[in-house]
TIDO-506689 format. One line per field, with one value per residue (C-alpha): residue number from 0; residue in three letters; x, y, z. Coordinates in Angstrom, 2 decimals, decimal comma, m for minus. Each point is the difference from the previous one (the first is absolute). Layout:
// TIDO-506689
numar	(NUM  ...);
zavex	(ALA  ...);
xx	(X  ...);
yy	(Y  ...);
zz	(Z  ...);
// end
This chain:
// TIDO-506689
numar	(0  1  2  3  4  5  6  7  8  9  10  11  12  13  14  15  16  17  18  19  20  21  22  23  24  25  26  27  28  29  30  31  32  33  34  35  36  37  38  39  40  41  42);
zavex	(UNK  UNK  UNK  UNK  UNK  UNK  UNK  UNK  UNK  UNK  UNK  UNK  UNK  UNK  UNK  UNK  UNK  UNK  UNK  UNK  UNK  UNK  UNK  UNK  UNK  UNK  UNK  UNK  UNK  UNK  UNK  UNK  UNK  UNK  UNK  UNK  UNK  UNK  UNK  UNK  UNK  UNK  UNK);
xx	(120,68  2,45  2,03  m1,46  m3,80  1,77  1,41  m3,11  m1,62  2,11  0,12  m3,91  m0,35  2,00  m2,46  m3,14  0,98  1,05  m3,59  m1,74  2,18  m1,01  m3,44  m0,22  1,91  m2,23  m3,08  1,55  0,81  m3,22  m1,37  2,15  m1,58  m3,34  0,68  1,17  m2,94  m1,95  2,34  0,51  3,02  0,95  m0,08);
yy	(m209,23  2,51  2,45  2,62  m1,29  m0,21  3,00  1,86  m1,53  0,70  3,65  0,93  m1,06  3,37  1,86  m1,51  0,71  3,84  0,50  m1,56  2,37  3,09  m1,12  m0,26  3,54  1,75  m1,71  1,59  3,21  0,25  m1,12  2,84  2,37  m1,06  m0,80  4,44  1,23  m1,58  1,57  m4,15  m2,09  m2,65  m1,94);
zz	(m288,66  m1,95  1,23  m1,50  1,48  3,26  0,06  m0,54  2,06  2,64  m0,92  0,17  3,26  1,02  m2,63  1,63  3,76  m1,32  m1,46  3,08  1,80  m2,27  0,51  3,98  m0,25  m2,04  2,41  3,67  m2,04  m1,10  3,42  2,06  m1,92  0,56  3,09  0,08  m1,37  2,34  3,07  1,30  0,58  m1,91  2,48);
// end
């Protein structure tokens, strides 16, 4: 494998895990305010 194939694929694993990230953020956001309107815990 070349260094330059290695090298990105060592750099979009930190992508990946930020957009899974942004995407299991935008989920409990979205899920507190439901969670408001309703006048319930999150819990």
């Amino acid at each position: 494998m070349s260094t330059t194939l290695l090298t990105i694929y060592v750099l979009i694993w930190p992508v990946i895990a930020f957009g899974v990230f942004v995407i299991l953020l935008c989920s409990l956001i979205k899920d507190l305010k439901n969670a408001k309107q309703k006048g319930k815990n999150l819990v």
